[in-house]
N, C-alpha and C positions, 0 to 999 in steps of 0.2 A: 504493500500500500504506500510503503513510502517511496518507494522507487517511482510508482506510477504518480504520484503528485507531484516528484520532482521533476519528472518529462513533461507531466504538462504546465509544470511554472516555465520550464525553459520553452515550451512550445509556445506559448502565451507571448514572452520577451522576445522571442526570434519573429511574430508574428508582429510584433509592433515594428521589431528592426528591419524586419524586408520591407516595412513601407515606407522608409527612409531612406530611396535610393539619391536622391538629390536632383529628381530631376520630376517635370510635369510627367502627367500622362497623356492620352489622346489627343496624341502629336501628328495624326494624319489627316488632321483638318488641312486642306492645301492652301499657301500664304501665295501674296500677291507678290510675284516677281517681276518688276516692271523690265528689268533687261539682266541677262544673264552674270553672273558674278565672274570677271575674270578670273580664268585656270580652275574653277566650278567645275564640276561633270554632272550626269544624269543618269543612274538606272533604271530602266522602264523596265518595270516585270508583270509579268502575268500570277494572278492568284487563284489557287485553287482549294476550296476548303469546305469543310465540313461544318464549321462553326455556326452557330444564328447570328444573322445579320443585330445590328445593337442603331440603338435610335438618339445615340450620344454623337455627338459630332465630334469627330476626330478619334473613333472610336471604330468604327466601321462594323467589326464583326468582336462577340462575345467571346467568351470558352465556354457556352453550353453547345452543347449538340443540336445538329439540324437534321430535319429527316432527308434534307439532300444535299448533294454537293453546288457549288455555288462559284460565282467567278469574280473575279475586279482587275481593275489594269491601275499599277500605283507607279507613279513617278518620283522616284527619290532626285534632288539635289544632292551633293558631294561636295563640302566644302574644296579649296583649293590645298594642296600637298603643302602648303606652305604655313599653313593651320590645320594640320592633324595629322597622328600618328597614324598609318599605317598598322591594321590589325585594332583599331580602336574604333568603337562607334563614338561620334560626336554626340551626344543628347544637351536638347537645349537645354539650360537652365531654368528658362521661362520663353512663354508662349506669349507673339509668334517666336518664333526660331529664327536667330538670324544666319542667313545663307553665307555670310561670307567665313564663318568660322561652326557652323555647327549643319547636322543631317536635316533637312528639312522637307516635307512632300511639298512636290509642287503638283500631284494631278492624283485624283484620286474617284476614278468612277467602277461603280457595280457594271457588269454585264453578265447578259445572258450567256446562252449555248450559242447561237448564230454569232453573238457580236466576240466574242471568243475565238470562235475558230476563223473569223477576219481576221482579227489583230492579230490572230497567231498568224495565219499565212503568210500575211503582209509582213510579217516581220521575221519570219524564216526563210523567204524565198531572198529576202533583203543580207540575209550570213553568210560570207563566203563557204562553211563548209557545211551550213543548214545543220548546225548543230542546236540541242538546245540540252538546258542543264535545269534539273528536277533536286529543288532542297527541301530536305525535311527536317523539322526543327526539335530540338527535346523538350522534355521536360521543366514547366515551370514556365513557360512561356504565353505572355499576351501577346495577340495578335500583331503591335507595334512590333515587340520582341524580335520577331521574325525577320520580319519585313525589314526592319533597320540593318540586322545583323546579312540578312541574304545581299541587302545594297553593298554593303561593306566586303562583302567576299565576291563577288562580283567585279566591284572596282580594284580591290587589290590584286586577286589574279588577274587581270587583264582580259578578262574570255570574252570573245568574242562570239559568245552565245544568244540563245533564247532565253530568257532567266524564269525558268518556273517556279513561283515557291508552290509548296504543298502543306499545306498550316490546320492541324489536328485539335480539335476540343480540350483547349488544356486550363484551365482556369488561374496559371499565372499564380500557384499562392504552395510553399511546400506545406499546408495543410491539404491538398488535394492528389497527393502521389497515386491514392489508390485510383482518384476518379480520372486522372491523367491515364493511366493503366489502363483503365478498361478504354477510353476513350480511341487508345492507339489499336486496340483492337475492335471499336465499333470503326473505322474511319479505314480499315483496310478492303472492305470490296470497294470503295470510292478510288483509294489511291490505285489501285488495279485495273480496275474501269480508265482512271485518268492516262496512264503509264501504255495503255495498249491505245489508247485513244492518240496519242501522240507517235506513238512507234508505227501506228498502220497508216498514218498521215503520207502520202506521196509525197511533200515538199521535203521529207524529213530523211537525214541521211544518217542520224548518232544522234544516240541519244545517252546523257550521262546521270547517273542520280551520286547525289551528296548526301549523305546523313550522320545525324549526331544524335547520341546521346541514347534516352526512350524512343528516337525517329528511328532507330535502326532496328526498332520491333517492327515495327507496323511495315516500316521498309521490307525486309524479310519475309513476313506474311504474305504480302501482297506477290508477290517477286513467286515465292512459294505456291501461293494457289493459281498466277498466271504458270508455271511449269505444271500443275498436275491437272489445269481443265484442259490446256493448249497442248502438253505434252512435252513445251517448251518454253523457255521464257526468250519472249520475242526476237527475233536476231538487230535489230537495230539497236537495241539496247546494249549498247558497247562496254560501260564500264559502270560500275560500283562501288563508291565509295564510304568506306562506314566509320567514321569516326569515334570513339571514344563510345563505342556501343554498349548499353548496359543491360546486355546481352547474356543470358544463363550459356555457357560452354556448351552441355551435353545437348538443349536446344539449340542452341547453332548448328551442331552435327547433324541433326534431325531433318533441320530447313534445308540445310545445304545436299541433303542426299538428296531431299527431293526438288531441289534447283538443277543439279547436275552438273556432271564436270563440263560440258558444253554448253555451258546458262554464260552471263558475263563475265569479260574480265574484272574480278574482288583485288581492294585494294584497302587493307585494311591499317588504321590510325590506332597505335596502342602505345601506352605507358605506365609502364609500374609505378609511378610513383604517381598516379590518379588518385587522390585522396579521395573524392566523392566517390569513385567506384571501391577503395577500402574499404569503404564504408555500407557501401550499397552490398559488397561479397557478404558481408557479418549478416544482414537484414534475410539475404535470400538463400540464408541456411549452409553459409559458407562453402558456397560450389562457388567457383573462378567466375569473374565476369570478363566476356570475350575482350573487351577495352584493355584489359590490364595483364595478356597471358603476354609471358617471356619465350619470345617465338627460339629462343638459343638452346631452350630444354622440352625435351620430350613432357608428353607425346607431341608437345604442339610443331617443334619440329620437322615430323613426320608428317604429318597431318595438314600443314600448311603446304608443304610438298604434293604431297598426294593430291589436294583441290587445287593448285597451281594458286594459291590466291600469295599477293605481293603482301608484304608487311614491312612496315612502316615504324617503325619502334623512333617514340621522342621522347624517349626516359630522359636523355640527356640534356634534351633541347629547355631553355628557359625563358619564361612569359612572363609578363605582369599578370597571368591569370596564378592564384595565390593554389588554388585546388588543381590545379594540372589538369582541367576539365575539359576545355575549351583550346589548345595547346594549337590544334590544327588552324581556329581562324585565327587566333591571337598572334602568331609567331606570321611577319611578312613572308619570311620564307616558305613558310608549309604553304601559303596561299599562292605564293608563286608560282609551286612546285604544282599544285593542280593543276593554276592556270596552263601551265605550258606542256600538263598531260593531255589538256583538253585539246589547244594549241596544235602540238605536235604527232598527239597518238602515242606517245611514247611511254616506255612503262616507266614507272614511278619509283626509282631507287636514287641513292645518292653518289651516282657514279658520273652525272653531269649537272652535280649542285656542287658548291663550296660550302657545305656545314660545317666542315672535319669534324671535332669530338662533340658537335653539341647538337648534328642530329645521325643519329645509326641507323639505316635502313636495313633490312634483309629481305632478300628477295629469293623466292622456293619460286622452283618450278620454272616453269619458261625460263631460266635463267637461273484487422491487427489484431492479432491482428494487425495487418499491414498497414498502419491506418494514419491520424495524423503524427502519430510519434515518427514510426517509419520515415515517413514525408521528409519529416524537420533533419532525422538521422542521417536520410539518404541528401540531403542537400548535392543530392549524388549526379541524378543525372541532372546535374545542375543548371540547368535551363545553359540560354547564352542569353548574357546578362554582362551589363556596364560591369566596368572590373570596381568599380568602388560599390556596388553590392554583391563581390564577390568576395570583397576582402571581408565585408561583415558577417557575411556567412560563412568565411571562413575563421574570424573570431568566434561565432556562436557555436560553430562543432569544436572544436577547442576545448569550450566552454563546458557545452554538456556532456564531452567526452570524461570531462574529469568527476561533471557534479553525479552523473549515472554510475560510475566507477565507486565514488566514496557510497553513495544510496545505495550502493549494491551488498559493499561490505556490512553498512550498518545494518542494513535489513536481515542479511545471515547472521548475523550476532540476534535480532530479535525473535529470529525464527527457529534456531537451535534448540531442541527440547528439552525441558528442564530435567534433573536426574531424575529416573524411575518412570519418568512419562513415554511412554511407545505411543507414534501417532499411526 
């Protein structure tokens, strides 16, 4: 009992401190931009989502669930290089957002199914290599969340893509892990539906998906039941990218048998020293989560070889992200390194990067109850999220790691049976 009162005094405290990220919210009201900000850029992206539309301006779509999938065309502004880090989203301080140093929408309308598959056209036949790139976001993430974070990995690697985001029911608050959970698995016949929808398109020549975090459930699922209704998972669909997935190991095996060794090129983003997935391994009954295995020791090893999939290991590599979560958009380099996989075609190891010791690639093959305690625990698949409410969530587990550790002791000192009592 005391242990449980002390989780939920620190779930209470961590619930006030995520709200304290230092910035507005519904920030995709679009501001008047009378003329373009010199050295400014622009990513226009296509949305695709599950989420209920919301009647809040700047706001666009909730994290409750829709009974169907749903579209929008959002235009990010990109301050100039000369105001912002690189692997950083800019969030305004306050609203409007000024363009010449911080993220700002400049265009932000719903569409339908017709007015969708225009803009896509029109704007895939417009890529030299009619590429277009499918991101899927984790956990803990508002709609903004997204949408800012995809602008920013977009512009950093330089791709010359179609930019699809794919944005799942997530309610934004680590009080909601479990309804995040299921949400990534209501939201998978959509992404499937979407992902073949794109891939059977005649304009389309490659198609590539990014995922992070709880995205690389639903990522998976979808990818999965396209290989076992189709027999195959589409051939346009070139490569897969799974980030920091917080992904059960023996399910992975599962998915992946039935993806096939002929499904996409896998190109997977891990680090041992992921503190949100150390965290998330202890919650989900201490089996490996796929984000954090040490591709240098059996079986993964083996196993890695066997599917041919690329690994990526950025134990080494260091971010401002404090939890090692996010390690792939935060570091310019790992965003580069997509971008010029997407670019080039090329497989993704560190043999034509200059990381040296700070990033290790290896390449196989071709070459509550879960409930809000959980949530608060798992701070895990920790959304992508401004690094200054990563640093406080990375205080808060800190925190409760020590106050659940001493409540654990006191609690077996109370619960020890007195001499002569048998329970």
């Amino acid at each position: 009992m005391v242990l449980v009162r002390a989780s939920v005094t620190c779930l209470v405290l961590a619930g006030l401190l995520a709200g304290c990220g230092g910035r507005p919210k519904d920030v995709l009201l679009p501001i008047a931009v009378t003329a373009p900000v010199p050295g400014s850029s622009t990513v226009d992206m296509m949305v695709a989502t599950t989420r209920q539309r919301s009647n809040v301006p700047g706001e666009m779509f909730t994290g409750e669930r829709a009974r169907a999938i749903d579209f929008a065309n959002i235009v990010v502004s990109i301050p100039p290089a000369s105001a912002r880090k690189k692997g950083d989203v800019q969030w305004p301080k306050k609203l409007p957002g000024d363009p010449t140093k911080d993220f700002v929408t400049v265009s932000a309308q719903d569409m339908n199914l017709e007015q969708t598959k225009a803009w896509f056209n029109k704007r895939i036949k417009a890529t030299p290599k009619r590429q277009a790139l499918v991101f899927i976001h984790g956990f803990n993430n508002r709609f903004e969340d997204a949408v800012y974070r995809f602008a920013q990995i977009v512009q950093d690697s330089n791709s010359d893509v179609v930019p699809i985001l794919f944005t799942w029911p997530s309610r934004g608050s680590v009080f909601a892990y479990g309804y995040d959970r299921e949400s990534n698995n209501y939201s998978r016949d959509a992404l499937e539906l979407l992902l073949r929808a794109v891939a059977s398109d005649p304009n389309v020549d490659e198609v590539s998906i990014l995922a992070h975090s709880m995205g690389n459930w639903v990522t998976l699922e979808a990818l999965r039941q396209m290989a076992i209704r189709d027999k195959r998972v589409a051939p346009k669909i070139k490569n897969v990218m799974l980030a920091a997935p917080d992904v059960d190991v023996d399910v992975f095996r599962r998915q992946m048998a039935d993806i096939g060794t002929d499904g996409p090129a896998v190109t997977l983003f891990v680090s041992q020293d992921d503190r949100a997935l150390q965290v998330s391994r202890r919650v989900w009954g201490n089996v490996q989560r796929l984000g954090q295995i040490d591709v240098s020791q059996e079986p993964f090893a083996s196993e890695m070889q066997r599917e041919k999939i690329t690994v990526i290991d950025l134990t080494k590599l260091r971010t401002d992200d404090r939890l090692n979560h996010a390690k792939f958009a935060a570091s310019p380099e790992v965003v580069q390194l997509i971008g010029a996989r997407l670019a080039e075609g090329q497989t993704m190891t560190d043999s034509q990067t200059a990381f040296g010791d700070r990033l290790v690639a290896v390449t196989s093959g071709a070459a509550a109850s879960v409930g809000a305690a959980a949530g608060l625990i798992i701070t895990a698949p920790v959304a992508i999220i401004d690094p200054k409410t990563r640093e406080t969530y990375d205080d808060q587990l800190r925190s409760l790691g020590s106050s659940i550790s001493d409540n654990a002791a006191s609690t077996g000192a109370l619960l020890k049976p007195a001499s002569g009592v048998a329970y």
